[in-house]
Each structure stands twice: as structure tokens, then as C-alpha cells.
C-alpha positions in Angstrom: 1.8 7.2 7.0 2.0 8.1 10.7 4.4 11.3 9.7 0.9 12.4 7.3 -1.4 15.0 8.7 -5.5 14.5 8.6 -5.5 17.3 6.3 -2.3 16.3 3.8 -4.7 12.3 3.4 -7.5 14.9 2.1 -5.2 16.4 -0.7 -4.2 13.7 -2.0 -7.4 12.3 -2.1 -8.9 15.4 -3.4 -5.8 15.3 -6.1 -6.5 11.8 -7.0 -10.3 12.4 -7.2 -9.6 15.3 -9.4 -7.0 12.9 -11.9 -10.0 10.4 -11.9 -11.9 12.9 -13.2 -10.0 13.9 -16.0 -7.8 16.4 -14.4 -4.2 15.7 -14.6 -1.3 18.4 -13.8 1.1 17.7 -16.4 5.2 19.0 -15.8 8.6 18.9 -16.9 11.0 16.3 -15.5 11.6 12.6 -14.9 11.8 10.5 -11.9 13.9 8.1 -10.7 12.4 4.7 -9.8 14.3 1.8 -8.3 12.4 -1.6 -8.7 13.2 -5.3 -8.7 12.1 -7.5 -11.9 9.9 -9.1 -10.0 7.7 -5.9 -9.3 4.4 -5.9 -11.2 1.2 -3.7 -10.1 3.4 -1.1 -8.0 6.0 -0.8 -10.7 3.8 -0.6 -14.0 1.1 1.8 -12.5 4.1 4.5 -10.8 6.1 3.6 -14.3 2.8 4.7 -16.2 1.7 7.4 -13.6 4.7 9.1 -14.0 4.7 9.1 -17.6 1.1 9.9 -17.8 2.4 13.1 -15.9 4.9 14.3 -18.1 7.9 12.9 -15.9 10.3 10.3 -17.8 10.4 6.9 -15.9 14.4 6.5 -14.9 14.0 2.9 -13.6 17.1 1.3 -11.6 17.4 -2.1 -9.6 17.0 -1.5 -6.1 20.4 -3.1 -6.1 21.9 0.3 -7.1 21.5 1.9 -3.9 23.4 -1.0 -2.1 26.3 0.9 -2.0 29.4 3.0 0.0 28.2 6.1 -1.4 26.7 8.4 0.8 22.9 8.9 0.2 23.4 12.6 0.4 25.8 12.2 -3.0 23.6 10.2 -4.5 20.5 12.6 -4.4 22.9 15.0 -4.7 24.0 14.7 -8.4 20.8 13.0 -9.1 18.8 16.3 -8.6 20.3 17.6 -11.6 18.1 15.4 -13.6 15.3 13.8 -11.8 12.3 15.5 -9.9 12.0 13.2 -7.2 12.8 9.2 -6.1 9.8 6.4 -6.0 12.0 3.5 -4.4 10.8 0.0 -3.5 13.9 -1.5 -1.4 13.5 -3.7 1.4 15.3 -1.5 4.0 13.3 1.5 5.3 16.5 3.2 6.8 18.1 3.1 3.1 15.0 5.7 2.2 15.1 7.7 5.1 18.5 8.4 4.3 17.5 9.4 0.9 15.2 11.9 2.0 16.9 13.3 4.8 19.1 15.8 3.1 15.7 17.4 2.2 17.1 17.4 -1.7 14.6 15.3 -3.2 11.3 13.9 -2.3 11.4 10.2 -1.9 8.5 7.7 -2.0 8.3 4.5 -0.1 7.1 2.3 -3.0 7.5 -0.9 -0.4 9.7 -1.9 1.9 9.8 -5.0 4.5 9.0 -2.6 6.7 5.8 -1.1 5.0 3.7 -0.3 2.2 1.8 2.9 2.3 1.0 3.3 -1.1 -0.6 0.5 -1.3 -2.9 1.1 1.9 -3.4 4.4 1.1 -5.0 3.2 -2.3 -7.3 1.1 -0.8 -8.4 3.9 1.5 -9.0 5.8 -0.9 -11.0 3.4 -3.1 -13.0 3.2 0.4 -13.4 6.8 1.0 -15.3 6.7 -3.0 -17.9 5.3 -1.3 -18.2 6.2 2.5 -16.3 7.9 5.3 -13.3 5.4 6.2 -13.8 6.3 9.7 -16.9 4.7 9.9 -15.6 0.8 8.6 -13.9 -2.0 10.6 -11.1 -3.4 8.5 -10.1 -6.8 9.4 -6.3 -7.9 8.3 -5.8 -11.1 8.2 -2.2 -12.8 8.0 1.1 -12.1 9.7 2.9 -9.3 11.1 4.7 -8.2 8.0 4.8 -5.0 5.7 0.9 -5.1 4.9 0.0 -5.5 8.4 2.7 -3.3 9.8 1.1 -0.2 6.8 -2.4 -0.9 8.1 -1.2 -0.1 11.7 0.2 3.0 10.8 -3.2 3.8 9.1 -4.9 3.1 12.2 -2.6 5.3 14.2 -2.4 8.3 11.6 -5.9 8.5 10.5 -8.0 6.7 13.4 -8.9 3.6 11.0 -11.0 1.3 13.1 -8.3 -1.7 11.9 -8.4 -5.5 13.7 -5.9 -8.4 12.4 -6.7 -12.3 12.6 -4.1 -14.5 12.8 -2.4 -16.9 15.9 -1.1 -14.6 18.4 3.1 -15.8 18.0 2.5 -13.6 14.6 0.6 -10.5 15.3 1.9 -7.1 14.9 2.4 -5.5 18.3 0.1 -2.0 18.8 -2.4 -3.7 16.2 -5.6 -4.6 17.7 -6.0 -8.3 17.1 -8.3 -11.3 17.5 -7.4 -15.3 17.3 -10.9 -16.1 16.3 -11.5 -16.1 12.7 -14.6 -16.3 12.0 -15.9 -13.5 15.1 -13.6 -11.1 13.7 -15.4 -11.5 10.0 -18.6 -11.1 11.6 -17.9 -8.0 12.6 -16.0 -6.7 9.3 -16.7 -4.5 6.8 -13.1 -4.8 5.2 -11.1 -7.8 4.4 -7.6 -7.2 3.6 -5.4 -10.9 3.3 -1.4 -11.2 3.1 0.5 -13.9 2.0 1.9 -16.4 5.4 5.3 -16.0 4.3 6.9 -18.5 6.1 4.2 -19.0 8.8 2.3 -21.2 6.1 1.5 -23.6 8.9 0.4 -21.6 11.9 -2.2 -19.2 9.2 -3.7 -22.5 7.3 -6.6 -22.1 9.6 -7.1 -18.4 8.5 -8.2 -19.4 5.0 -10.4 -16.9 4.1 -13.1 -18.8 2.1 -16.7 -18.6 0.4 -18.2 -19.3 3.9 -16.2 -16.9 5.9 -17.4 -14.4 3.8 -21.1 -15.0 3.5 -20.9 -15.1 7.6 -19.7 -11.4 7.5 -22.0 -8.4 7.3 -23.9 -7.5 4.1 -21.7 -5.2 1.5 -18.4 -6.6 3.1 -15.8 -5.6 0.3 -12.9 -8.4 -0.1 -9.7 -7.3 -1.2 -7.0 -9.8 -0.8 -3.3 -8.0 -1.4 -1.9 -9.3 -4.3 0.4 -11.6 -5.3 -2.1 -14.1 -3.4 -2.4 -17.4 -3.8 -5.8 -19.3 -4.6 -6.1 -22.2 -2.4 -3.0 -20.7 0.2 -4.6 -17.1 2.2 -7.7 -17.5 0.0 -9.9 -20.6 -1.3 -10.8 -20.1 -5.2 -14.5 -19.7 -4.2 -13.8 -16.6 -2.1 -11.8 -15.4 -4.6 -14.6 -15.8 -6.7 -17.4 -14.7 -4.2 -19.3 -11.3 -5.0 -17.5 -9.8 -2.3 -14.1 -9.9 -4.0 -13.3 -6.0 -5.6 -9.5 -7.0 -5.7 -9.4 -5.5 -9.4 -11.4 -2.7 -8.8 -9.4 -1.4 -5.7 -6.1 -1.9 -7.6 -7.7 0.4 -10.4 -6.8 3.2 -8.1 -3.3 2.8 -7.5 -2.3 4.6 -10.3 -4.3 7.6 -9.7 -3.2 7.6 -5.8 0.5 7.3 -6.6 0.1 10.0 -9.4 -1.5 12.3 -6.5 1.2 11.2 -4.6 4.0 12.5 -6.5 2.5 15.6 -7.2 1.9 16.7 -3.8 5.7 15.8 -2.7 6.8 17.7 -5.7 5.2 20.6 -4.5 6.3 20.3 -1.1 
């Protein structure tokens, strides 16, 4: 995200508001996506999106780009066929190398590294309803990919963004509190990520029915999935009236469909 402009996070959202609404550009082509079997949300809505647009799914394992040949052969013949790349593969230098030749657009569908679609999504779920500018979102978990996309957000876009967790596991850069329950108090965003393999050290950072009637009024709790009820969050919070986990996630599909678009058109 931190190599997207102020005014390119406006397009897409303007593009994404406008496929909301019933506007979708429709073209030629297909895309080539390279997912594991175990992808569910991010693969079925960019599998749909890109169908919806008029671009035939070409799905791969993320396996297939494990290889000696040079990335610059394999956009190369792919270009022939395909429109663009939307890759989910756990090393971020393997898609840099994709899109350096300039051949093809490539979008980061996750990596360990990141996950920009997915923060962008929320962000604009957020913007549907105020200026993001305006909220404190609170991270809470690990330094990982969802931490690591929300600090690009905060860089990129000036998102006021604070992360909870012990401080042997914070993401360096990313403003951070130890204190659980001060940082809710002062959030308008909850975002939660799965411990990985600091289960012990982020036990205390349960976020539960409690935590959440503490913070202010209208806080919006939106725990990225896969999360675990009783792990990152207790089953009340998950069931709180604060939780808008589904409605967020409504958006991906729109967002990535904006996405694709606008690196089509260059």
C-alpha cells in the first residue's frame, strides 16, 4: 500500500462505490490466479470478481511459481492469454519479481509479508460511513501480515492505527500499547489476528464482550478471519453488537474487482 498515492485509494474507492451501485465495467480476457486449497474468502470473492467482470478465472497452486524459471518467462508467455496475475504466495519478493518486467499487473492477494487487499477492504467499508482519517483503529495480535498491512496503511494514507499486544511481538514503526483494555477505550476500530505461535504471550489480549462494552459508543468489531471463538476472541464478543465481521467482508469482492480494473488500466 505504501507505493499507492492519496489520490489512486480514491479511485478505487470511487470504482468500487460505482460496482456497488450497479456499475460494473465488463472486458475481454481472463486472469491468472495462484491460490492454495486452503484459501476461502480471498480466493472465492477474486475467483467470482473476476468472472463477474468478464475475465475467465485461470487458477494455479501457488506451488507453480516455485520454480527455476525466470519470472520474466513466466509473465512473459503468460501475457498471451491472461490480462493480469492475482497471486497469494507467501514470499513477497516472488511477486515483485513478477511485476517487475512491467508485463503484467500483479496483485498481492497475501503474502507473509502483507495483505493489502484485505486492509484496503475494510477501509473502504469504513470510508461508507465516515472519513477514515478521522478513526483510531486498534490491531490487536502479533507482528505478522495483518499487522505488518495495517502499518503500511498508516504510513500511506495517515490512518491513525495503534496495535495491543506484549511488546517481544509488536511490529516495529507501528504505534503500540501493552495495555489492553486503555487502548480499547480509546478505539473506534477493532481489527484481531490469529497468535500464530505466540498463543501463550496474546492469551491476555482476548478480546471479549467486556472489552468491548468498555470502548467508545459505535465501536465497529471486525476480527480477521479465520479466527477462532474462544482463542483471539471469546464467543460473546463474537456475538456482541459490535461485531460487523460479515458485513465488512461483503466488500471484498467489490474492492478487489476495483482493484483489478484500475491495474488493468494502468
Amino acid at each position: 500500500m505504501t507505493e499507492l498515492t492519496g489520490d489512486d485509494l480514491r479511485e478505487i474507492f470511487a470504482r468500487a462505490a460505482r460496482i456497488e451501485a450497479g456499475t460494473l465495467a465488463r472486458r475481454d480476457g481472463a486472469a491468472a490466479l495462484f491460490f492454495p486449497s486452503s484459501s476461502l474468502r480471498t480466493r472465492a470473492s477474486f475467483e467470482r470478481g473476476a468472472a463477474e467482470m468478464g475475465l475467465q478465472p485461470i487458477v494455479f497452486p501457488p506451488e507453480a511459481l516455485d520454480t527455476v524459471e525466470d519470472a520474466v518467462d513466466i509473465v512473459g508467455y503468460l501475457s498471451a492469454w491472461v490480462e493480469l496475475l492475482v497471486v497469494r504466495h507467501a514470499d513477497l519478493h516472488v511477486l515483485r519479481e513478477l511485476a517487475a518486467p512491467g508485463i503484467l499487473p500483479v496483485v498481492n492477494a497475501m503474502t507473509n509479508a502483507n495483505h493489502p487487499c484485505e486492509v484496503l477492504s475494510d477501509l473502504f467499508a469504513l470510508s461508507r460511513e465516515t472519513d477514515v482519517r478521522s478513526l483510531r483503529v486498534l490491531v490487536v495480535g502479533p507482528d505478522g501480515n495483518i499487522a505488518r498491512a495495517w502499518e503500511e496503511a498508516h504510513r500511506a494514507f495517515g490512518i491513525d492505527v495503534v496495535q495491543a499486544c506484549p511488546e517481544e511481538v509488536r511490529t516495529p514503526a507501528l504505534p503500540w500499547k501493552e495495555d489492553l483494555s486503555d487502548a480499547v477505550q480509546e478505539a473506534d476500530v477493532i481489527i484481531t489476528d490469529g497468535p500464530g505461535e505466540h498463543t501463550a504471550a496474546m492469551a491476555p489480549y482476548r478480546i471479549t464482550a467486556d472489552l468491548l462494552d468498555s470502548a467508545p459508543d459505535g465501536v465497529r468489531f471486525a476480527p480477521c478471519p479465520p479466527f477462532v471463538r474462544g482463542r483471539e476472541v471469546s464467543v460473546a464478543a463474537a456475538n456482541h453488537p459490535a461485531f460487523v465481521g460479515y458485513e465488512f467482508k461483503r466488500h471484498l469482492k467489490s474492492v478487489q474487482q476495483a482493484i483489478m480494473g484500475w491495474a488493468i488500466e494502468g
